[in-house]
C-alpha positions as a Markdown table, in Angstrom:
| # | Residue | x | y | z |
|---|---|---|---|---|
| 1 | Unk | -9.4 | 102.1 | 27.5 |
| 2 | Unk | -9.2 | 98.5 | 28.1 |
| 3 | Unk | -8.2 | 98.0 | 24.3 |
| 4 | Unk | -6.0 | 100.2 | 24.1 |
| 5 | Unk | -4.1 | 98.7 | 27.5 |
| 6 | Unk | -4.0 | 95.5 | 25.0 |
| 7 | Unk | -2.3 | 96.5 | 22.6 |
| 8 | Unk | 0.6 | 98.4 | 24.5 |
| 9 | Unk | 1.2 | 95.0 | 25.9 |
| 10 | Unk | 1.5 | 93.3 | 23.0 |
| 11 | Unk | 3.1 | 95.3 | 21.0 |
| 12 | Unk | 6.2 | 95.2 | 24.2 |
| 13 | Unk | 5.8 | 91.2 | 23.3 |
| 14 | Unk | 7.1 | 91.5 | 19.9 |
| 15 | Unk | 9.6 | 94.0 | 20.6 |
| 16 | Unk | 11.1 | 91.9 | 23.6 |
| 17 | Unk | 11.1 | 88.9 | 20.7 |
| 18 | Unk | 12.9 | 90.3 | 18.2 |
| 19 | Unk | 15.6 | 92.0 | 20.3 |
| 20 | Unk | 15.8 | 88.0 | 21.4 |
| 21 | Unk | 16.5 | 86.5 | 18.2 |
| 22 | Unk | 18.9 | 89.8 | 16.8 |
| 23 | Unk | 20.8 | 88.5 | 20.0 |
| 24 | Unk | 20.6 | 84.4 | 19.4 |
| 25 | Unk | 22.1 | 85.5 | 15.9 |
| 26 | Unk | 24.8 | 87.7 | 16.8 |
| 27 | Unk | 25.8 | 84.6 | 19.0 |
| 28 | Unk | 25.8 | 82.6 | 15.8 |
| 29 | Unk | 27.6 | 84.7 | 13.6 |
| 30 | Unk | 30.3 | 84.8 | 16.2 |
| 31 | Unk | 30.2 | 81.3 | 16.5 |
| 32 | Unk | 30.7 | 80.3 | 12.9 |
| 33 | Unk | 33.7 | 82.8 | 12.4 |
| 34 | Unk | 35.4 | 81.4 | 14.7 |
| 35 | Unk | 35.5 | 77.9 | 13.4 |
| 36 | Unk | 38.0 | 77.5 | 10.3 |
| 37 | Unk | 36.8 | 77.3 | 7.0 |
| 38 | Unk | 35.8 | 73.7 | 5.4 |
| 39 | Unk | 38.2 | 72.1 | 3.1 |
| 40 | Unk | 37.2 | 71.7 | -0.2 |
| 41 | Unk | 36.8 | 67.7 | 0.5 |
| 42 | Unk | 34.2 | 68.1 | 3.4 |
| 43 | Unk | 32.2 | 70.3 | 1.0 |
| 44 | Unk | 32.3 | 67.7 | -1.7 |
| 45 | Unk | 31.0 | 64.9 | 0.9 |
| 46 | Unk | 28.6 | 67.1 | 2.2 |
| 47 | Unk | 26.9 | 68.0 | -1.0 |
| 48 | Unk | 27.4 | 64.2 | -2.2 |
| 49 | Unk | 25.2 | 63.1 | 0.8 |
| 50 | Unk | 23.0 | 66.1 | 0.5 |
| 51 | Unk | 22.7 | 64.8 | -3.0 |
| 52 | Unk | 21.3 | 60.9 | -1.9 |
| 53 | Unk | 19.1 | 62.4 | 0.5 |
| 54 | Unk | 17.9 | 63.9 | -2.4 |
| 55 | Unk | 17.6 | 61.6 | -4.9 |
| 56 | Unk | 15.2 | 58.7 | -5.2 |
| 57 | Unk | 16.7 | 54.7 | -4.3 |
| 58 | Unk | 16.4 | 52.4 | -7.2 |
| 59 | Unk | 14.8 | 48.9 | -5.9 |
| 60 | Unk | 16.9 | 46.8 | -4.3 |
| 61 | Unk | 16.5 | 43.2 | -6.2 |
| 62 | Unk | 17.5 | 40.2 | -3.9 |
| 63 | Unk | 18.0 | 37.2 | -6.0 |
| 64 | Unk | 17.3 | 34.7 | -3.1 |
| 65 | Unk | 14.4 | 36.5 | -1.4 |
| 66 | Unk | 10.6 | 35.4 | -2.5 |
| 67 | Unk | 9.1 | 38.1 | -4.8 |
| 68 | Unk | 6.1 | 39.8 | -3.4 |
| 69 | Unk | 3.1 | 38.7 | -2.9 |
| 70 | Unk | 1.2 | 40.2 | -5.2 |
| 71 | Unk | 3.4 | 38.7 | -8.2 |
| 72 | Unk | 3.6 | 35.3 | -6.8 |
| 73 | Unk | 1.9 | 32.6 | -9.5 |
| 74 | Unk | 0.5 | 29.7 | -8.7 |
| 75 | Unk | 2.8 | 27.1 | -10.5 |
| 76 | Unk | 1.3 | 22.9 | -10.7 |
| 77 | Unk | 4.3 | 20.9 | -9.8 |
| 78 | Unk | 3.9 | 17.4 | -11.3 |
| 79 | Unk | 4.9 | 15.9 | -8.4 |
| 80 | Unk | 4.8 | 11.9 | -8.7 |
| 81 | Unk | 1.5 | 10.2 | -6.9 |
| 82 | Unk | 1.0 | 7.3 | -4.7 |
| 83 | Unk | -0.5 | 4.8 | -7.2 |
| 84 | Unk | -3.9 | 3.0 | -6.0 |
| 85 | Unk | -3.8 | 0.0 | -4.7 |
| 86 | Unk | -4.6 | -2.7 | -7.3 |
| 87 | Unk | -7.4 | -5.1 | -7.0 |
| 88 | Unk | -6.7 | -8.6 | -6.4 |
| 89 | Unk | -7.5 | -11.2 | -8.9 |
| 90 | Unk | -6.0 | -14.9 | -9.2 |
| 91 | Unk | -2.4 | -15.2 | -10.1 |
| 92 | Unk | -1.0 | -15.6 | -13.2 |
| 93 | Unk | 0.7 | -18.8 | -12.3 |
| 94 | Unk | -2.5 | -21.2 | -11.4 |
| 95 | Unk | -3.8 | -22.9 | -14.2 |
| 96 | Unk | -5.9 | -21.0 | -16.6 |
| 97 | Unk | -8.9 | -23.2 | -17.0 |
| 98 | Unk | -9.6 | -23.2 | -13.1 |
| 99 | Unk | -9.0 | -19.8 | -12.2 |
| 100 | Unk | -11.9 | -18.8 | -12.5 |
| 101 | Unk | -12.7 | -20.6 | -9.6 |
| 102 | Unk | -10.5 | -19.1 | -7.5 |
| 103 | Unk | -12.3 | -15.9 | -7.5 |
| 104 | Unk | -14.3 | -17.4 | -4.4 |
| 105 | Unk | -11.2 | -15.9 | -2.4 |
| 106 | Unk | -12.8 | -12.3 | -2.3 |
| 107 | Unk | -15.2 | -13.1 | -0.4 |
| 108 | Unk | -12.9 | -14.3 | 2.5 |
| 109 | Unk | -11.7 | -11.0 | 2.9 |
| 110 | Unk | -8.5 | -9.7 | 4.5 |
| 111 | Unk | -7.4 | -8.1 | 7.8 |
| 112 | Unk | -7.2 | -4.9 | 7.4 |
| 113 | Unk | -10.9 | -4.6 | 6.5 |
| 114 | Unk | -12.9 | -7.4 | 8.3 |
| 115 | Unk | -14.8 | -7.5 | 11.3 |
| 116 | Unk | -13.2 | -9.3 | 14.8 |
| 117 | Unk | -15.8 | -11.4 | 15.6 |
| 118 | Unk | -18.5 | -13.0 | 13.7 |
| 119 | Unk | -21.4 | -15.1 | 14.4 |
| 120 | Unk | -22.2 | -17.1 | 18.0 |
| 121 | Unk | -20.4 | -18.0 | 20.7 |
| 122 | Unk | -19.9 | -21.4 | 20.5 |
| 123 | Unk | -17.1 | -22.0 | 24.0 |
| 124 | Unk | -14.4 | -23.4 | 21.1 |
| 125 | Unk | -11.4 | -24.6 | 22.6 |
| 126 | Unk | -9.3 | -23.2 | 20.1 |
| 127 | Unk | -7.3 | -20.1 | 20.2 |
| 128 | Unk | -8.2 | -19.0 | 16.9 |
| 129 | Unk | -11.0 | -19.9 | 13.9 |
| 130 | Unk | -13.2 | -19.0 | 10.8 |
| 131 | Unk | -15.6 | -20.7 | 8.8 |
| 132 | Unk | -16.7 | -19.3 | 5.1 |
| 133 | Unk | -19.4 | -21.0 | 2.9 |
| 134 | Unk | -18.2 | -21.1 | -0.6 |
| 135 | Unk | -21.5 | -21.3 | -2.5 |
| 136 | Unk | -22.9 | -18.0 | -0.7 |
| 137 | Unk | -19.3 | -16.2 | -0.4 |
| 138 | Unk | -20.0 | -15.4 | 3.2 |
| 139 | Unk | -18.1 | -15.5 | 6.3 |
| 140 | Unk | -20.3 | -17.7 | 8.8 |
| 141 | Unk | -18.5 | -17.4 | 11.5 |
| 142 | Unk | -14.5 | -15.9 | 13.1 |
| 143 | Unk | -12.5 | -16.0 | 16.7 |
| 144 | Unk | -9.6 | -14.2 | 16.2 |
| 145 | Unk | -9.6 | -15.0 | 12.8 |
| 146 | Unk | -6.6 | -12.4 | 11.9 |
| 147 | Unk | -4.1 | -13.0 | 15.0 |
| 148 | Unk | -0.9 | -14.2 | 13.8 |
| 149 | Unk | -0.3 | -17.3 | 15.4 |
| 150 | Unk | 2.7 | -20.2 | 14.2 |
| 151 | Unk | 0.3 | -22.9 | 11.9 |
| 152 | Unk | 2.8 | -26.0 | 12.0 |
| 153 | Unk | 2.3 | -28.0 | 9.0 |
| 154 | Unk | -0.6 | -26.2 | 7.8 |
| 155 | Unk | 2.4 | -24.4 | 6.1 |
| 156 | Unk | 2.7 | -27.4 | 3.9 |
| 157 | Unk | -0.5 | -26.2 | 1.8 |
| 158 | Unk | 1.3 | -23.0 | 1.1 |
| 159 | Unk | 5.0 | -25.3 | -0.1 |
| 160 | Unk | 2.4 | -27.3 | -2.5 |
| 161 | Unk | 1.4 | -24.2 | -4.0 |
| 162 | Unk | 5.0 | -22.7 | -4.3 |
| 163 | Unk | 5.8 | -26.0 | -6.1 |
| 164 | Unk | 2.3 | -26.3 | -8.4 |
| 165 | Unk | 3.3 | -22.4 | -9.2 |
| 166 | Unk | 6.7 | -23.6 | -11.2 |
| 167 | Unk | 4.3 | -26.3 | -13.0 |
| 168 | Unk | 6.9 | -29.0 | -12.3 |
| 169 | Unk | 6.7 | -32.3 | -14.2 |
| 170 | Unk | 5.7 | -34.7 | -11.2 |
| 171 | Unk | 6.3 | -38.0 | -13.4 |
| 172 | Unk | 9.6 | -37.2 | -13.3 |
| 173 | Unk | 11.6 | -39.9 | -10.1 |
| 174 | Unk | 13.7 | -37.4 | -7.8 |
| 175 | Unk | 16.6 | -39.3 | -5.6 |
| 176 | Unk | 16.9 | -37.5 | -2.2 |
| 177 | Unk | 19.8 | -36.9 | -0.4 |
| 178 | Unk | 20.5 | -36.1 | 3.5 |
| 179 | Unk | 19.4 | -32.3 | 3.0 |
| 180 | Unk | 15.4 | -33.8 | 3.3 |
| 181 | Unk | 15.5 | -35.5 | 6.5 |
| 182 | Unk | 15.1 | -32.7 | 8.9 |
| 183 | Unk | 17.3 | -32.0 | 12.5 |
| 184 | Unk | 14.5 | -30.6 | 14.7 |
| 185 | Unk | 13.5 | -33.0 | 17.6 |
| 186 | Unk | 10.0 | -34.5 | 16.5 |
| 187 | Unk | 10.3 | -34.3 | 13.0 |
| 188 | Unk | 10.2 | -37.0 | 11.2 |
| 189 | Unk | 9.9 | -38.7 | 8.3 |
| 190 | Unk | 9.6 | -41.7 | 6.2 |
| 191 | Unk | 12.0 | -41.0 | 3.7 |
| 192 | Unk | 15.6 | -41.4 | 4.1 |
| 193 | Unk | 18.7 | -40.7 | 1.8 |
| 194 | Unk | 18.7 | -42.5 | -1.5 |
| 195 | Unk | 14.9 | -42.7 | -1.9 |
| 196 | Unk | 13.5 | -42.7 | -4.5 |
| 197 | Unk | 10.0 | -41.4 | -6.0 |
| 198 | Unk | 7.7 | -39.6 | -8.2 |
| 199 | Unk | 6.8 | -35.9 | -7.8 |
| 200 | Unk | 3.5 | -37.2 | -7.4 |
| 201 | Unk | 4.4 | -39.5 | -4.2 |
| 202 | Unk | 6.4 | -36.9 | -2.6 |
| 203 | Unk | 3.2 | -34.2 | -3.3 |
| 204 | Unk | 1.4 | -37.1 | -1.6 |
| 205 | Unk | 3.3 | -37.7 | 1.5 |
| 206 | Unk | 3.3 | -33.9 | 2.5 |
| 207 | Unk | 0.0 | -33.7 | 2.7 |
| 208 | Unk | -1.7 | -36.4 | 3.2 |
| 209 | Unk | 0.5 | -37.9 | 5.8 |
| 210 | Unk | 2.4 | -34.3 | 6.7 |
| 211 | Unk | 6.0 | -36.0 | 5.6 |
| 212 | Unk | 9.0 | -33.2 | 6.4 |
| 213 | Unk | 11.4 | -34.8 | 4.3 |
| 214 | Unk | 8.8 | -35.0 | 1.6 |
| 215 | Unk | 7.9 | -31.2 | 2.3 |
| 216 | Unk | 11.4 | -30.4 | 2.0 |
| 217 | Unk | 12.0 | -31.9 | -1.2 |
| 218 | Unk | 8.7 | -30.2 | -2.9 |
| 219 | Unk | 11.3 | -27.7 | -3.4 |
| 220 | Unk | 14.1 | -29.9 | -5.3 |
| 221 | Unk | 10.9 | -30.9 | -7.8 |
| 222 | Unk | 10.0 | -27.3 | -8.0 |
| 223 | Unk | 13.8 | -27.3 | -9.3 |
| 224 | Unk | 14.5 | -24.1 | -6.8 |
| 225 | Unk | 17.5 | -24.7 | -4.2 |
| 226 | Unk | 15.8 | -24.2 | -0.2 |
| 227 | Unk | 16.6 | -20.2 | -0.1 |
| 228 | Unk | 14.7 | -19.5 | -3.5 |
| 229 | Unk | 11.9 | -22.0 | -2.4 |
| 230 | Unk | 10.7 | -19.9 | 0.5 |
| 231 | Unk | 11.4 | -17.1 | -0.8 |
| 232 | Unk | 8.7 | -18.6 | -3.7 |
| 233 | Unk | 6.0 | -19.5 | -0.9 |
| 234 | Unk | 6.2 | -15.8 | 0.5 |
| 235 | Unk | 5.4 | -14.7 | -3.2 |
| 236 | Unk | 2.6 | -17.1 | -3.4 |
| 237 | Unk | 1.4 | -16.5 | 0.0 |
| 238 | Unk | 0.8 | -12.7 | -1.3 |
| 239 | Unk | -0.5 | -13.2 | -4.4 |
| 240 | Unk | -3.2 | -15.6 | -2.7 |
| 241 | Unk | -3.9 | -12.2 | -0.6 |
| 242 | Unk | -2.6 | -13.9 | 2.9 |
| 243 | Unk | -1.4 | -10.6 | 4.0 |
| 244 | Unk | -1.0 | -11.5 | 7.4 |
| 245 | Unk | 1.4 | -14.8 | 6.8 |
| 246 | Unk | 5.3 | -15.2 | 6.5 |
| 247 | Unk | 7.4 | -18.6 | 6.1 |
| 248 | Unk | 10.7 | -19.5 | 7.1 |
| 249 | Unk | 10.7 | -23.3 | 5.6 |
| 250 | Unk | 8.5 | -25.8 | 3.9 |
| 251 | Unk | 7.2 | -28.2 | 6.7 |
| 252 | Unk | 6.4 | -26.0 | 9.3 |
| 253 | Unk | 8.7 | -27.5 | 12.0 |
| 254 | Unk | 10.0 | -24.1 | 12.9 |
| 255 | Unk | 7.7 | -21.5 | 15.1 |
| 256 | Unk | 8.7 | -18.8 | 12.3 |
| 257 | Unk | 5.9 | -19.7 | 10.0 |
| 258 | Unk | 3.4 | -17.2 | 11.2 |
| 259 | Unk | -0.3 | -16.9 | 9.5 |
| 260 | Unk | -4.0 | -16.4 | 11.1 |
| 261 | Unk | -6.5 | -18.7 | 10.5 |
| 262 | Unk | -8.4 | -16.3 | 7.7 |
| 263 | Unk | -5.2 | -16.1 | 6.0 |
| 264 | Unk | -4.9 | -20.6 | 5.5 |
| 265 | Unk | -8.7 | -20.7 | 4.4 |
| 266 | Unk | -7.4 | -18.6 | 1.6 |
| 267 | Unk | -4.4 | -21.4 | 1.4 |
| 268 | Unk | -6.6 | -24.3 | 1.8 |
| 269 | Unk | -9.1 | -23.3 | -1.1 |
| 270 | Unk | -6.4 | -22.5 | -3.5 |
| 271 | Unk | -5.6 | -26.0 | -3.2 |
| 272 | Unk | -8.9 | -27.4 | -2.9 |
| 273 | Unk | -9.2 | -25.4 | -6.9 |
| 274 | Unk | -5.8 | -26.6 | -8.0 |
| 275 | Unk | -6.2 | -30.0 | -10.5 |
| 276 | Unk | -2.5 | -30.9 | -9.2 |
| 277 | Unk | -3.1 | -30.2 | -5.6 |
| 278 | Unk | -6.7 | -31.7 | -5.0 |
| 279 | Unk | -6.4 | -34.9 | -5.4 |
| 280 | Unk | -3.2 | -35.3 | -2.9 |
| 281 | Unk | -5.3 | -32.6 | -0.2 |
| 282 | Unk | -8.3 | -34.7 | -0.5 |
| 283 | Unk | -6.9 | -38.3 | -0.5 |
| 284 | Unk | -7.5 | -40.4 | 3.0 |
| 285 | Unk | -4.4 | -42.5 | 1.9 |
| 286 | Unk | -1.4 | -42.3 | -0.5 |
| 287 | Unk | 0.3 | -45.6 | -1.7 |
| 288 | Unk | 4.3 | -43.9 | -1.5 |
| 289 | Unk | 6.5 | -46.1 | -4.5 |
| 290 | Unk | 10.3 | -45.8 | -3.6 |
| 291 | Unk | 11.6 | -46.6 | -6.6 |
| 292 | Unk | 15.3 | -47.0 | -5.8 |
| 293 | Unk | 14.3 | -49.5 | -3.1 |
| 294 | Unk | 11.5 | -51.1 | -5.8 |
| 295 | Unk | 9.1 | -51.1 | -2.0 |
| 296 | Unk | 5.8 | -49.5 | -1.4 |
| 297 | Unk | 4.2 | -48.3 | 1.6 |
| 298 | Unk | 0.3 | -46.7 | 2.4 |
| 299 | Unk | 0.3 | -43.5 | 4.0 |
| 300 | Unk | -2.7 | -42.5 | 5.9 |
| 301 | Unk | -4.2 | -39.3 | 6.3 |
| 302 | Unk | -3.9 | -37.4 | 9.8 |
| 303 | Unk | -7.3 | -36.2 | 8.9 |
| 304 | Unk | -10.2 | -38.1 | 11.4 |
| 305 | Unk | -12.7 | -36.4 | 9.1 |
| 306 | Unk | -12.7 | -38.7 | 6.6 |
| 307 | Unk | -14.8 | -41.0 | 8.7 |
| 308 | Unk | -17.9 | -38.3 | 9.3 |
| 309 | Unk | -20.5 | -39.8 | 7.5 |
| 310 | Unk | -22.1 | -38.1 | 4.3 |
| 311 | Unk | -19.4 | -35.6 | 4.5 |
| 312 | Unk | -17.0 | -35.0 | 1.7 |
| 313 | Unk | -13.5 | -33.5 | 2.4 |
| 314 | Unk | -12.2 | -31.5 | -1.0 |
| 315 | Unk | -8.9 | -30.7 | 0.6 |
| 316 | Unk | -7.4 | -31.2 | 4.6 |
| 317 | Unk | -4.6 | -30.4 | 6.4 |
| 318 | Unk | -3.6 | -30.9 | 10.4 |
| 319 | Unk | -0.7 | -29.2 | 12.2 |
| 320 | Unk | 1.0 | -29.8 | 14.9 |
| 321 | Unk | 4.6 | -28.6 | 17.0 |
| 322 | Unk | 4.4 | -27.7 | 21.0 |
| 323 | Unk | 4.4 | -23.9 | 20.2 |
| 324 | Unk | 1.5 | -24.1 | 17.2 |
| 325 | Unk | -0.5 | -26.7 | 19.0 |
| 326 | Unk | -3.3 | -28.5 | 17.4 |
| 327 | Unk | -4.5 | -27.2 | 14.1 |
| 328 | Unk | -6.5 | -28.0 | 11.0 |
| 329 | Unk | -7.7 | -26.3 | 7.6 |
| 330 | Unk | -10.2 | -27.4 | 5.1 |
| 331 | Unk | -12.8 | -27.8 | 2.9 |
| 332 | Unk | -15.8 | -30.1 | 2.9 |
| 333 | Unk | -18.6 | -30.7 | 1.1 |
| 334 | Unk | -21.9 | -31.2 | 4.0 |
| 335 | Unk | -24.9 | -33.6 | 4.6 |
| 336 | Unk | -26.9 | -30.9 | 3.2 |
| 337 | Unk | -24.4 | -30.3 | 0.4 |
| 338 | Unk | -22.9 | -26.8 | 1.1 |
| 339 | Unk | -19.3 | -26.0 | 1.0 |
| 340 | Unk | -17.9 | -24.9 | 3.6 |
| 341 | Unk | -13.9 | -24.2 | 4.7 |
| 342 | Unk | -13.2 | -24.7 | 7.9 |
| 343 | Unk | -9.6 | -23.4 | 9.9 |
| 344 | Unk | -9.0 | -23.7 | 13.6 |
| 345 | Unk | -5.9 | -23.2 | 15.5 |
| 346 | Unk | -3.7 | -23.5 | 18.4 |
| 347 | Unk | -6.3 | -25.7 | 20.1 |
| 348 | Unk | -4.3 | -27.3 | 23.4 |
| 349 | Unk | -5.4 | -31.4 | 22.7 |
| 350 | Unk | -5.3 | -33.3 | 19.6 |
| 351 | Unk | -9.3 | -34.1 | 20.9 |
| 352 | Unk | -9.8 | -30.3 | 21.4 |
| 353 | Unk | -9.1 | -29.9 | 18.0 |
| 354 | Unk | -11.8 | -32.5 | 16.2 |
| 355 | Unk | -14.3 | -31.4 | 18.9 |
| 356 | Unk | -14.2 | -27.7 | 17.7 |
| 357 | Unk | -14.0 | -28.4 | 13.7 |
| 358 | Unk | -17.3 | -31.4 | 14.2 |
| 359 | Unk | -19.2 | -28.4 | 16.5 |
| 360 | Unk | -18.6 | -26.3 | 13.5 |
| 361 | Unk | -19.5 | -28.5 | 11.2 |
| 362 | Unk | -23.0 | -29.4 | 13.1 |
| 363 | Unk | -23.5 | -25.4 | 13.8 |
| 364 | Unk | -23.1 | -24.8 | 10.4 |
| 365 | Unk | -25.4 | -27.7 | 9.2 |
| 366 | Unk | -28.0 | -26.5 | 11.6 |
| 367 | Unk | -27.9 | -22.9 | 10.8 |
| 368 | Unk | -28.8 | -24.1 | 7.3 |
């Protein structure tokens, strides 16, 4: 009974249905006759779009656009490298049959890879200083061994260089005119327009007396005009690996001569090495010949060293202006013969100055 209640109702179901949809599409019917019929155009654009529906898009190319990922290749560009730096060794311009020696300069080191501080503290009264023993290669001892400080005429080590680099005949008499005697307040010298002398004499009274005019005419026997001249002690400076240094002029009267006390140990040893330079850094006198006035005069050294006893000095040189203050570099041969350079700067008195460089000297003595 019950099934056959089910089935009388759903057989009403489908019939209600389909009288539904015979009545949705009579609706239709009368619908589209009404509208008017399509012109021949609208059928053509219909069926072309019904057509690209239909039909598969080719792959669109864009010329700019990366390709994908999977056909990227892995191209080498041969891009141009950062060479490495190159090792120092001595320069080309100091003499061949001493160059050799001047490979004790590694062992001084530079800036950029040296320690701040080395050895005791000894209460110096110098701003700055460094000591290195020549025979071992080591640094004994550094106070602010790489600050930049102005070294006076310590900056006449580095014009004797520039000049020895051009291998100038220093027989040869050079007659100075006004351009060697020097405007700044304080420095003077014993030359004076018209002198005459030797490349020797005028080596000579740089550095053993620290002469400006004489500093400033290095560069006429050099046979470079003053531009070109420091421009040649900036080049030297660097190949002697002083990368912390720059110089403005020969004689180091003007604050713009900036080096560090590591940086004119490398100075003073070049010279200490150099068969033209040694004798002149060394000398605790220099007998200066003018030969236009046919007069001689002695020049003695600024160095108080020379008077320590059993102590040789290879090469000296003191410094002095108001901004510098009291320096010295060089190189000495000890009681207990070691050499040792020595560099000390910007100490405030003259007495400062020989009080630090003789408590080095004993320290270092001691220390053995």
């Amino acid at each position: 009974m019950n099934r056959l209640v089910g089935l009388g109702v759903s057989s009403f179901a489908a019939t209600t249905v389909l009288v539904l949809l015979g009545a949705v599409s009579h609706e239709v019917s009368a619908a589209r006759s009404a509208l008017p019929p399509p012109s021949p155009a609208a059928e053509a654009a219909a069926s072309a779009v019904t057509m690209s529906l239909l039909t598969p898009r080719p792959e669109r190319v864009d010329v700019g656009a990366p390709p994908p990922p999977e056909r990227i290749a892995l191209i080498e560009l041969d891009l141009p490298r950062e060479p490495d730096p190159v090792p120092w060794a001595p320069p080309a311009w100091f003499p061949e049959a001493d160059r050799d020696a001047l490979w004790v300069l590694e062992g001084v080191g530079v800036a950029e890879d040296s320690a701040d501080e080395v050895g005791p503290n000894l209460r110096l009264n110098s701003r700055s200083a460094f000591v290195f023993d020549v025979d071992s290669g080591e640094v004994l001892f550094a106070l602010n061994a790489d600050d930049r400080r102005p070294v006076a005429s310590l900056t006449k080590v580095v014009a004797s260089l520039a000049m020895a680099s051009e291998a100038p005949d220093l027989e040869t008499e050079r007659c100075l005119d006004s351009a060697v005697r020097p405007s700044w307040p304080g420095a003077r010298t014993k030359l004076r327009p018209g002198s005459c002398a030797t490349g020797w004499d005028l080596l000579g009274a740089a550095l053993v007396r620290s002469d400006n005019g004489a500093a400033y005419a290095l560069g006429d026997v050099a046979g470079l005009p003053p531009g070109l001249f420091v421009d040649r002690m900036n080049t030297v400076a660097a190949d002697l690996g002083m990368t912390q240094s720059v110089f403005a002029g020969p004689s180091g009267v003007e604050d713009d001569n900036l080096s560090t006390a590591r940086d004119m140990t490398r100075a003073i040893l070049a010279a200490s090495r150099h068969p033209d330079l040694q004798p002149a850094a060394s000398a605790p006198f220099w007998d200066l010949h003018d030969t236009g006035r046919d007069r001689s005069r002695r020049l003695l050294t600024t160095n108080r060293l020379h008077s320590r006893s059993r102590t040789d000095v290879l090469a000296a040189k003191t410094g002095y202006t108001d901004t510098a203050r009291h320096c010295f570099s060089g190189v000495f041969r000890t009681r207990d013969g070691r050499q040792v350079a020595i560099t000390t700067l910007g100490a405030r008195w003259s007495r400062q100055r020989w009080t630090d460089v003789r408590s080095l000297l004993r320290w270092v003595e001691r220390a053995g």
